[in-house]
Short mmCIF file of the C-alpha atoms (twelve columns), coordinates in Angstrom:
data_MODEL
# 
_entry.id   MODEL 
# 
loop_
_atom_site.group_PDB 
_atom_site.id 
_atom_site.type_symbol 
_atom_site.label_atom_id 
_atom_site.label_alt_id 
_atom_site.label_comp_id 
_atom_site.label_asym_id 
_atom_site.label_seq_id 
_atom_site.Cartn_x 
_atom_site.Cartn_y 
_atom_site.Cartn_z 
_atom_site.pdbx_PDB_model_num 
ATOM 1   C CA . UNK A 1   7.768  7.608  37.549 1 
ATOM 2   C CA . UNK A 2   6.270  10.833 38.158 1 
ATOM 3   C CA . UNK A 3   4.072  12.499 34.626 1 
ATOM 4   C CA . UNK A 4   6.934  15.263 33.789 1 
ATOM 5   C CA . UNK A 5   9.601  12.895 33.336 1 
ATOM 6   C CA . UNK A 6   7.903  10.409 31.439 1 
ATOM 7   C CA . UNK A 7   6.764  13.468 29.119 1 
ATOM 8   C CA . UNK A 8   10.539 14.764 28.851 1 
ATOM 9   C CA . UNK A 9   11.317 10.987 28.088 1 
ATOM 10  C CA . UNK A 10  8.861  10.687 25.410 1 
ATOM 11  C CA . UNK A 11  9.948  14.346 23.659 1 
ATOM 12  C CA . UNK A 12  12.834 12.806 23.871 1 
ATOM 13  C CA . UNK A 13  12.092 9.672  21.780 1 
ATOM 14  C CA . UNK A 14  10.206 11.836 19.236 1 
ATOM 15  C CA . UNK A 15  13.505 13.637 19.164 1 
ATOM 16  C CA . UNK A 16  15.030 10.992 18.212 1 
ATOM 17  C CA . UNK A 17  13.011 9.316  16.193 1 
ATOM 18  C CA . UNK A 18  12.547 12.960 14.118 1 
ATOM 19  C CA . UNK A 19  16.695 13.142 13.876 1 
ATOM 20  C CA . UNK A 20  16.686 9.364  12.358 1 
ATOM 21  C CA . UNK A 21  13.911 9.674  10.092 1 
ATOM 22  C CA . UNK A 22  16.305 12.797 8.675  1 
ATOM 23  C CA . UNK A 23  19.023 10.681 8.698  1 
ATOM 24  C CA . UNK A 24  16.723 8.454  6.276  1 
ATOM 25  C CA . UNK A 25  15.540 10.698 4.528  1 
ATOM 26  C CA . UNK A 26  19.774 12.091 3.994  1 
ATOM 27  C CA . UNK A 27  20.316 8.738  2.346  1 
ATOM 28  C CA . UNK A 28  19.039 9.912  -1.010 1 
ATOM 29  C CA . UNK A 29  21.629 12.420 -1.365 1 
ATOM 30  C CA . UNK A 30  25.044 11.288 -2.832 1 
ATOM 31  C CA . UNK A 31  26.899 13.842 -0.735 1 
ATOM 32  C CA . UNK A 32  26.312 12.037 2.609  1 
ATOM 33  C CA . UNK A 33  29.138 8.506  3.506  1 
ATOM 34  C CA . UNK A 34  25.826 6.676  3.752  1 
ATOM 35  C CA . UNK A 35  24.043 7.170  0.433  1 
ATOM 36  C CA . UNK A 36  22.374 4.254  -0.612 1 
ATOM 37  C CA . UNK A 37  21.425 3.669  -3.998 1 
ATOM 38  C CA . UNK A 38  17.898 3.544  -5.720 1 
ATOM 39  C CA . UNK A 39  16.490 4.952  -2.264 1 
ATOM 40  C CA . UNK A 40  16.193 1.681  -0.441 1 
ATOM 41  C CA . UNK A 41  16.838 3.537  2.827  1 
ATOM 42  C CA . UNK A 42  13.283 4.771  2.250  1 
ATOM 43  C CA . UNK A 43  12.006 1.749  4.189  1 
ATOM 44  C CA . UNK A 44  13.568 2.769  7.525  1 
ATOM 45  C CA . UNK A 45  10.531 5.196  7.211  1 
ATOM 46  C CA . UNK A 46  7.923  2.320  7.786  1 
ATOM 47  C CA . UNK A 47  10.094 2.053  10.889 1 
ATOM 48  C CA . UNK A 48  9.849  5.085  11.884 1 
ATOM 49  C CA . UNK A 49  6.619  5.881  11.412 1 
ATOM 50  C CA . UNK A 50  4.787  3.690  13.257 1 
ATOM 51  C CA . UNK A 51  6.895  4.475  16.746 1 
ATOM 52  C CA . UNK A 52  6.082  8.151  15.452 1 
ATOM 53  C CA . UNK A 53  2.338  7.397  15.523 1 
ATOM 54  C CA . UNK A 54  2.963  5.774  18.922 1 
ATOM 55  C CA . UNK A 55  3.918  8.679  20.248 1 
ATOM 56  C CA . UNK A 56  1.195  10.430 19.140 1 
ATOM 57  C CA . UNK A 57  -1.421 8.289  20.911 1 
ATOM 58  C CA . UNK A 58  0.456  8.168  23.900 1 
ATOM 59  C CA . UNK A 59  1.525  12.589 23.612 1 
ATOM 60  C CA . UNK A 60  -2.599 12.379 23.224 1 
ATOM 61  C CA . UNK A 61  -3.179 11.132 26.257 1 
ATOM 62  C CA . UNK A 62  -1.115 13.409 27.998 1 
ATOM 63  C CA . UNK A 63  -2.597 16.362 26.305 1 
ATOM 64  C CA . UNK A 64  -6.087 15.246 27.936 1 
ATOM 65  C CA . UNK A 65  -4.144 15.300 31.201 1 
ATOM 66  C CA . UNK A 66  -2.720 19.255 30.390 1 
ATOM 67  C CA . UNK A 67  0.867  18.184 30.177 1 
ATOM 68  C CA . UNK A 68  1.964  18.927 26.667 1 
ATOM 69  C CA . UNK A 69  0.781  21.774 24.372 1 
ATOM 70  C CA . UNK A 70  -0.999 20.993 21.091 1 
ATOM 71  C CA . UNK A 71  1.836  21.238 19.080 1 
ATOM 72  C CA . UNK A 72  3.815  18.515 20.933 1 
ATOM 73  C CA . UNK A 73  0.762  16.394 20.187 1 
ATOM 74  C CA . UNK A 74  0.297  16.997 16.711 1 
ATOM 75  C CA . UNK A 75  3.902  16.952 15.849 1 
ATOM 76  C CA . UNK A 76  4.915  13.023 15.683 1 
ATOM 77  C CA . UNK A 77  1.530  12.692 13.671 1 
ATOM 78  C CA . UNK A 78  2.448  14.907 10.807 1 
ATOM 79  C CA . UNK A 79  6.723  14.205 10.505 1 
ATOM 80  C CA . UNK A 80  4.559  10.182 10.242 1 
ATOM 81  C CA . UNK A 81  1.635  11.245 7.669  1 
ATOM 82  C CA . UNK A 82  4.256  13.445 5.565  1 
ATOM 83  C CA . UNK A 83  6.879  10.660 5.711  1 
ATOM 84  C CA . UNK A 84  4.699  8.301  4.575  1 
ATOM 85  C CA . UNK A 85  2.966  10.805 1.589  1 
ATOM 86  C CA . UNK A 86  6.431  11.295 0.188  1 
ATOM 87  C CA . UNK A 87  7.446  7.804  0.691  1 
ATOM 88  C CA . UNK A 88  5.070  6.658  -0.981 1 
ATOM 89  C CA . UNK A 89  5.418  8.762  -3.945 1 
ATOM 90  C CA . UNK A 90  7.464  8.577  -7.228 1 
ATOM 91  C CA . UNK A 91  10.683 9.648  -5.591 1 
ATOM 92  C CA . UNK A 92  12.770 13.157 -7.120 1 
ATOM 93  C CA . UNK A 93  15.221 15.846 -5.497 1 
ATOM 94  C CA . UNK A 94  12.143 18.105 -4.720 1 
ATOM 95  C CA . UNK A 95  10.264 15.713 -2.215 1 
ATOM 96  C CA . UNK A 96  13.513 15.159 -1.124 1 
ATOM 97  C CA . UNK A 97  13.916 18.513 0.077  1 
ATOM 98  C CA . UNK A 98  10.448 18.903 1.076  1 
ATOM 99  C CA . UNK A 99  11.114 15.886 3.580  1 
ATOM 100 C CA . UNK A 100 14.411 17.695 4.515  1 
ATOM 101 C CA . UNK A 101 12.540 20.846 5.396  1 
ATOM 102 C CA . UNK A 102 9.698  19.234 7.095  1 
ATOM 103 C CA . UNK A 103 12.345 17.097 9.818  1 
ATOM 104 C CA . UNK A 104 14.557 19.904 10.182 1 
ATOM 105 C CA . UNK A 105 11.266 22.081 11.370 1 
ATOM 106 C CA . UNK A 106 10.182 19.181 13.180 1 
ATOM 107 C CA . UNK A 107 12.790 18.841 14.921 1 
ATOM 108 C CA . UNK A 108 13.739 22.237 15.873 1 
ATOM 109 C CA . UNK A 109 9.697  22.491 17.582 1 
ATOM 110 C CA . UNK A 110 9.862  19.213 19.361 1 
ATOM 111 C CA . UNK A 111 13.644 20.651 20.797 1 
ATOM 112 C CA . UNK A 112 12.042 23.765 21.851 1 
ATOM 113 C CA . UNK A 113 9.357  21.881 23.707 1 
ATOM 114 C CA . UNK A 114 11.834 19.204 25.071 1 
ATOM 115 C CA . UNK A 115 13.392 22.059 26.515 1 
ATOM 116 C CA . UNK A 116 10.583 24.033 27.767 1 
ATOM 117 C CA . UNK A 117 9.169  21.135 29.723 1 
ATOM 118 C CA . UNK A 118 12.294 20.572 31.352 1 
ATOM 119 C CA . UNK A 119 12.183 23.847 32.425 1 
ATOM 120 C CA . UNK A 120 8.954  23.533 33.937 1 
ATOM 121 C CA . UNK A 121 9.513  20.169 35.266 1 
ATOM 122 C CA . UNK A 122 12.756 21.765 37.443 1 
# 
């Protein structure tokens, strides 16, 4: 498979992985059909987080080769670290909506590149 379209694959999987780790993280609030109680959805993040840091090695290795930016590299490594940090902390509505905040940007620069390297790919 040629390099561009395994790196369009891959922002794609960080993508996704970004939108379901928000979709974890959206389980705390009471609003949302899938609230679960006492945040047990929290452990989808130690799912999550190691495919995130996956992609990180792998985005790595592709930034050696010139074929993703420094942001796309460094992205999957911090939605992982900061998931983990607030995981791992005594849970309220603030880190909540840090975590919120954090995916939503996440996701929004890992779109942007998704869409920029198909661009150049074409």
């Amino acid at each position: 498979m040629e390099k561009n379209k395994k790196v369009i694959i891959l922002n794609s999987l960080l993508v996704g992985t970004i939108l379901l780790n928000l979709f974890i993280f959206t389980s705390r609030m009471r609003s949302f059909p899938w609230f679960i109680e006492d945040a047990w959805g929290y452990l989808g993040v130690f799912l999550t987080a190691p495919i995130l840091i996956g992609i990180y090695f792998i985005l790595r290795h592709y930034h050696k080769l010139q074929l993703v930016t420094n942001i796309n590299k460094v992205i999957p490594l911090f939605v992982a670290v900061t998931s983990l940090i607030i995981v791992l902390m005594p849970t309220n509505d603030f880190l909540n909506i840090v975590a919120l905040v954090i995916n939503v940007a996440m996701v929004f620069l890992a779109a942007g590149s998704l869409f920029t390297q198909k661009e150049m790919a074409l």
